[in-house]
DSSP file (Angstrom, degrees, kcal/mol; ACC not computed):
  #  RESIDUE AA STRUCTURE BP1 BP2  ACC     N-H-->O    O-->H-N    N-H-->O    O-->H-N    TCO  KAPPA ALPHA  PHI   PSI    X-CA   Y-CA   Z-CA
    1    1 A X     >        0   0    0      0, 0.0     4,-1.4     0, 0.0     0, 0.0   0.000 360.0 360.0 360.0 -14.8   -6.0   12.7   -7.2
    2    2 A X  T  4  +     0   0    0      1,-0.2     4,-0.3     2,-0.2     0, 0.0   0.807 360.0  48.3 -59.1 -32.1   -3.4   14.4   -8.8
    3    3 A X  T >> S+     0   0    0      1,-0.2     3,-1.5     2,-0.2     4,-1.2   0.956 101.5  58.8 -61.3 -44.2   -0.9   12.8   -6.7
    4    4 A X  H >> S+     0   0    0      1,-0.3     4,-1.4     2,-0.2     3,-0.9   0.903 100.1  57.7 -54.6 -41.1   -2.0    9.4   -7.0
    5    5 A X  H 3< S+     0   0    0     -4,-1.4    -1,-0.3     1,-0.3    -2,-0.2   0.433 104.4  53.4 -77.3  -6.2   -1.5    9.6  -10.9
    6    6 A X  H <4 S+     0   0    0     -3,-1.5    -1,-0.3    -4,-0.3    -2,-0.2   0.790 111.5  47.8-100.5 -46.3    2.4   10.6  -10.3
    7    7 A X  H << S+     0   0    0     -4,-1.2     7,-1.9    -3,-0.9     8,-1.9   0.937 118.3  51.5 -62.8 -57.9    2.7    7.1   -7.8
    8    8 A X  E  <  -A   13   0A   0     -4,-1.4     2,-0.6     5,-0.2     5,-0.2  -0.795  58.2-178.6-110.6 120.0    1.0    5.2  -10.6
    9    9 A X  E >  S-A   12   0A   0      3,-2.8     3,-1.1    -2,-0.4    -3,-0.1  -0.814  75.6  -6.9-101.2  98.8    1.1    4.4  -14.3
   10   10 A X  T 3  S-     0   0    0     -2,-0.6    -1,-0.2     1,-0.3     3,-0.1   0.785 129.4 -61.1 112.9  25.8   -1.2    2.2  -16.6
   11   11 A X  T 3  S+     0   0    0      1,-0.2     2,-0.4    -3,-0.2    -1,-0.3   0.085 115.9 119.2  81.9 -27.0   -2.6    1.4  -13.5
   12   12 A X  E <   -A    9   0A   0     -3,-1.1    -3,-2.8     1,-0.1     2,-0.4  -0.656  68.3-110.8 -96.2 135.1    0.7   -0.2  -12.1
   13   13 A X  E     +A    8   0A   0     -2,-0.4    -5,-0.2    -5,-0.2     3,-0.1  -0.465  48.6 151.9 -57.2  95.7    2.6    1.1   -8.7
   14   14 A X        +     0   0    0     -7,-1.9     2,-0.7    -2,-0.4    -6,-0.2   0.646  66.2  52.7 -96.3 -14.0    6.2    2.8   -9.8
   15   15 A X        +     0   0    0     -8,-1.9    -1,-0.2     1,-0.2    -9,-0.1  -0.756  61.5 171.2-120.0  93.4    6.8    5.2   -7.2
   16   16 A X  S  > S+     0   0    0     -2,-0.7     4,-1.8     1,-0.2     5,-0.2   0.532  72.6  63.2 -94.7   0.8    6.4    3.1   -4.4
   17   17 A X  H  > S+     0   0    0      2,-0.2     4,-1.4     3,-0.2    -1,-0.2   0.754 106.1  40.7 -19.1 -80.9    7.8    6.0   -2.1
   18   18 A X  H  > S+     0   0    0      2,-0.2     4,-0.5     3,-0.1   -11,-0.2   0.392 113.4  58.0 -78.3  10.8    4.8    8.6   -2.8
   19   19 A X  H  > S+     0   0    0      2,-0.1     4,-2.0     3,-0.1     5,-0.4   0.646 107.4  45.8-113.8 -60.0    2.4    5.4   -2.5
   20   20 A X  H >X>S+     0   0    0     -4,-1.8     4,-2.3     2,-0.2     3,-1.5   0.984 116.9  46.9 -40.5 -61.1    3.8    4.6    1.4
   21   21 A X  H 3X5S+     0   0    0     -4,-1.4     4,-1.6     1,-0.2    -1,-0.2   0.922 113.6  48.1 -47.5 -41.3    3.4    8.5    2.1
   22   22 A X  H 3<5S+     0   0    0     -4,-0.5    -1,-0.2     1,-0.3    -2,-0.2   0.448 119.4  35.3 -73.8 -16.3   -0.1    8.3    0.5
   23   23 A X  H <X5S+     0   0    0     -4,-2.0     4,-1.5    -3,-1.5    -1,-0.3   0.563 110.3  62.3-113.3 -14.7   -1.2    5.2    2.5
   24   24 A X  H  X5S+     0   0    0     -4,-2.3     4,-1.1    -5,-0.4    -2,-0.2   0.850 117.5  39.2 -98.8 -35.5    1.0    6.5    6.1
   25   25 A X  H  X<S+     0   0    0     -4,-1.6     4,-0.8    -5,-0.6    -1,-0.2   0.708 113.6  50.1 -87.0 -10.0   -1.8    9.7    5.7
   26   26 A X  H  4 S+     0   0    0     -5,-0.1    -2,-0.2     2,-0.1    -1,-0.2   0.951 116.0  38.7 -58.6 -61.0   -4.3    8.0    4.9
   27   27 A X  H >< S+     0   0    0     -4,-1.5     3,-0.7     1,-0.2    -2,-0.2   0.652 105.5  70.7 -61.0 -37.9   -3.9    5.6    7.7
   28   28 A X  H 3< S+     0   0    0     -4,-1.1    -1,-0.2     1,-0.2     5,-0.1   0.863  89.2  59.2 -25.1 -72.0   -3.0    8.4    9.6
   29   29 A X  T 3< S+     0   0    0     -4,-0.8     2,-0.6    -3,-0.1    -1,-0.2   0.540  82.1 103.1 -66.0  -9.6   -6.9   10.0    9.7
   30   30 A X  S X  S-     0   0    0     -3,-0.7     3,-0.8    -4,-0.1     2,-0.1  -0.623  72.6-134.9-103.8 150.7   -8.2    7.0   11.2
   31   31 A X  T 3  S+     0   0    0     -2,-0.6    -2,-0.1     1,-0.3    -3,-0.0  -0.495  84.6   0.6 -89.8 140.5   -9.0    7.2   15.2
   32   32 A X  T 3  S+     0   0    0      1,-0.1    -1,-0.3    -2,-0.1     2,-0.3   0.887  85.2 151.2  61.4  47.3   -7.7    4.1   17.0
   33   33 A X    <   -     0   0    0     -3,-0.8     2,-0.3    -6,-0.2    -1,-0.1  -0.666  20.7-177.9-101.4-177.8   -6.2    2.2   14.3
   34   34 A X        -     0   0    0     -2,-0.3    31,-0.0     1,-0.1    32,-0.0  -0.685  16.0-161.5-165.0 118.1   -2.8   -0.5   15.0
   35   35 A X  S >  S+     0   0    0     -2,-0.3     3,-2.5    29,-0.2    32,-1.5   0.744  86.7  72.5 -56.8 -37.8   -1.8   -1.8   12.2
   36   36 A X  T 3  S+     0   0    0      1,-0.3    -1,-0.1    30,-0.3    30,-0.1   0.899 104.9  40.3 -41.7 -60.1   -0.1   -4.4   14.4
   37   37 A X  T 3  S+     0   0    0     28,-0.1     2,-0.4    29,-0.1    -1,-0.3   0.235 105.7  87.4 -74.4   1.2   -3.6   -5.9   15.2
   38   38 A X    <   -     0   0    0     -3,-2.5    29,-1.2    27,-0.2    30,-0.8  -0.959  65.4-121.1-148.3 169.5   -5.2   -5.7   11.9
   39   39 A X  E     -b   68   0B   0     -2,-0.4     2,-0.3    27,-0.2    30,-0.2  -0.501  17.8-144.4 -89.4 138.0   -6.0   -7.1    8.7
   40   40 A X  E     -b   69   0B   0     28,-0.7    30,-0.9    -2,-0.2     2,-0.2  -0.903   8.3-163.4-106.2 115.2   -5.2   -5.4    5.1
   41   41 A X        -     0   0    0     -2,-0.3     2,-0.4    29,-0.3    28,-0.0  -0.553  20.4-177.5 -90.7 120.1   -8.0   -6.2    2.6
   42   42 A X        -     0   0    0     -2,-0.2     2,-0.4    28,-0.1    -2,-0.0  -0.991  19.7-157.7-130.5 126.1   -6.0   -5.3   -1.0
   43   43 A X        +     0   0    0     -2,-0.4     2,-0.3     0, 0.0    -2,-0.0  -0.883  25.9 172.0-102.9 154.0   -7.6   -5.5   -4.4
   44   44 A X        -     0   0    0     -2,-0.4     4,-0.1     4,-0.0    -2,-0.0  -0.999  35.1-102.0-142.4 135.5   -4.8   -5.9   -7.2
   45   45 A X        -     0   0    0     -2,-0.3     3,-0.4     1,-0.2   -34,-0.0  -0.229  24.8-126.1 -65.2 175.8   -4.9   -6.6  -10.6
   46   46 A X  S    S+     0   0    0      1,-0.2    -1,-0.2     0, 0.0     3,-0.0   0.031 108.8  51.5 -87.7  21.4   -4.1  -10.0  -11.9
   47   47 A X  S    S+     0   0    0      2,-0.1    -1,-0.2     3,-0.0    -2,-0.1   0.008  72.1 127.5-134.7  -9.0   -1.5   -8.9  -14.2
   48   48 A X        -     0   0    0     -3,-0.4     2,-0.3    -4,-0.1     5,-0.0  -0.294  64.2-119.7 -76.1 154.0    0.5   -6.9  -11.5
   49   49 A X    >>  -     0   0    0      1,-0.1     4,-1.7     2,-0.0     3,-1.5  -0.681  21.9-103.3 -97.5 161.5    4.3   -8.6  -11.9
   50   50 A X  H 3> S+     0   0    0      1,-0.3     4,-1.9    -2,-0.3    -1,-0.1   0.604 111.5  55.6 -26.3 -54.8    5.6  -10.0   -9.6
   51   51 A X  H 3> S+     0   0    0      1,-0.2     4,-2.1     2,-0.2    -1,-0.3   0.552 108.0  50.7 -85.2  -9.2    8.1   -7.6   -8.4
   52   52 A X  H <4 S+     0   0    0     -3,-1.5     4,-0.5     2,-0.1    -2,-0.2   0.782 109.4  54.0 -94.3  -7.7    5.6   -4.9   -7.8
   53   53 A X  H >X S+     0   0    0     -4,-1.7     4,-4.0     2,-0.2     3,-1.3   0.919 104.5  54.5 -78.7 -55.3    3.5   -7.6   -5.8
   54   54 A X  H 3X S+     0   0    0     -4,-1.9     4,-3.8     1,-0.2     5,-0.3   0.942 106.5  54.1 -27.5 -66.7    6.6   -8.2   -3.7
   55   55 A X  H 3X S+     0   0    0     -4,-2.1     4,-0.8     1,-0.2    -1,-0.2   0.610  98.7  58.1 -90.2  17.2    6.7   -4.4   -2.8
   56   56 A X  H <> S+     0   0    0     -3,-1.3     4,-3.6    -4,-0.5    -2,-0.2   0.866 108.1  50.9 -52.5 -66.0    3.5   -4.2   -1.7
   57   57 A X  H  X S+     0   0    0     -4,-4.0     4,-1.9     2,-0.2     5,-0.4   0.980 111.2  44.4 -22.7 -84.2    4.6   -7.0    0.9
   58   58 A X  H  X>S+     0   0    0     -4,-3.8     4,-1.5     2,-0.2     5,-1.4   0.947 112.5  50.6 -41.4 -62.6    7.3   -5.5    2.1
   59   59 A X  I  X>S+     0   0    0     -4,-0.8     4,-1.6    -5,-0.3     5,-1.2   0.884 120.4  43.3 -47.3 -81.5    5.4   -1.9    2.4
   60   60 A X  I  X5S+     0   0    0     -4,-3.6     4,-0.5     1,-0.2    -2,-0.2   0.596 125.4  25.9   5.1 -89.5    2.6   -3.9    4.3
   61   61 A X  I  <5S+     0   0    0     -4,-1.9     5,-0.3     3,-0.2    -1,-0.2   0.809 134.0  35.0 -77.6 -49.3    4.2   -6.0    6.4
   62   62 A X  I  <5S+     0   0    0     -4,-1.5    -3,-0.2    -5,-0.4    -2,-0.2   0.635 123.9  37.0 -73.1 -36.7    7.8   -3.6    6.8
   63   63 A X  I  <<S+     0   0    0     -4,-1.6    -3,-0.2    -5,-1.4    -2,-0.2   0.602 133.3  17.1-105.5 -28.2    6.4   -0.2    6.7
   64   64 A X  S  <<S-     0   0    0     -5,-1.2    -3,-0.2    -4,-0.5    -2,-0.2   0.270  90.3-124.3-133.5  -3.3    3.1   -0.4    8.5
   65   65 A X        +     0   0    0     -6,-0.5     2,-0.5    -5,-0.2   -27,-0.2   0.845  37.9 179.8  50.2  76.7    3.2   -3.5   10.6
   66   66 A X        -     0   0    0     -5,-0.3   -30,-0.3     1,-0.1   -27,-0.2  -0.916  25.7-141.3 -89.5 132.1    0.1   -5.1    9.2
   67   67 A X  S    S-     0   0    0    -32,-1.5     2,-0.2   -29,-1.2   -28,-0.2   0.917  75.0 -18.6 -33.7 -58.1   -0.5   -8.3   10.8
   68   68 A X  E     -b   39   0B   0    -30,-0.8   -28,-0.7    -3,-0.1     2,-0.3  -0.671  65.6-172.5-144.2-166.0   -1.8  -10.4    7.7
   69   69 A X  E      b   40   0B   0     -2,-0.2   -28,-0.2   -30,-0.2   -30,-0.0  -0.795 360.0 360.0 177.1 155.7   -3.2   -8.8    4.5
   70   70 A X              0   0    0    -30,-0.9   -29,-0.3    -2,-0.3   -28,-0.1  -0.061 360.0 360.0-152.7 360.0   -5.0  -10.6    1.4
């Protein structure tokens, strides 16, 4: 957990870098997955700004080829 706390402050995503690496192993460990083909279910705070919401998207959609995500 020590990593995550380097990706994240105050609760909010700055190092959005080590947070892809952390989600591409994550993602990694699971047998038969395609992103292509599946849904990502994200809880977020309601305060997150705007631009960190933005590079969620992009990591989603750009970096793992999610289909849809909410």
């Amino acid at each position: 957990m020590v990593i995550m706390e380097h990706a994240m402050a105050r609760g909010l995503l700055f190092d959005s870098d080590l947070q892809a690496t952390l989600w591409r192993e994550g993602f990694s460990k699971i047998k038969k997955f395609d992103s292509s083909q599946s849904c990502l279910s994200l809880a977020l705070a309601p305060i997150l700004p705007d631009i960190v919401q933005q590079r969620l998207g992009e990591m989603i959609f750009e970096d793992f080829g999610f289909d849809a995500y909410c």
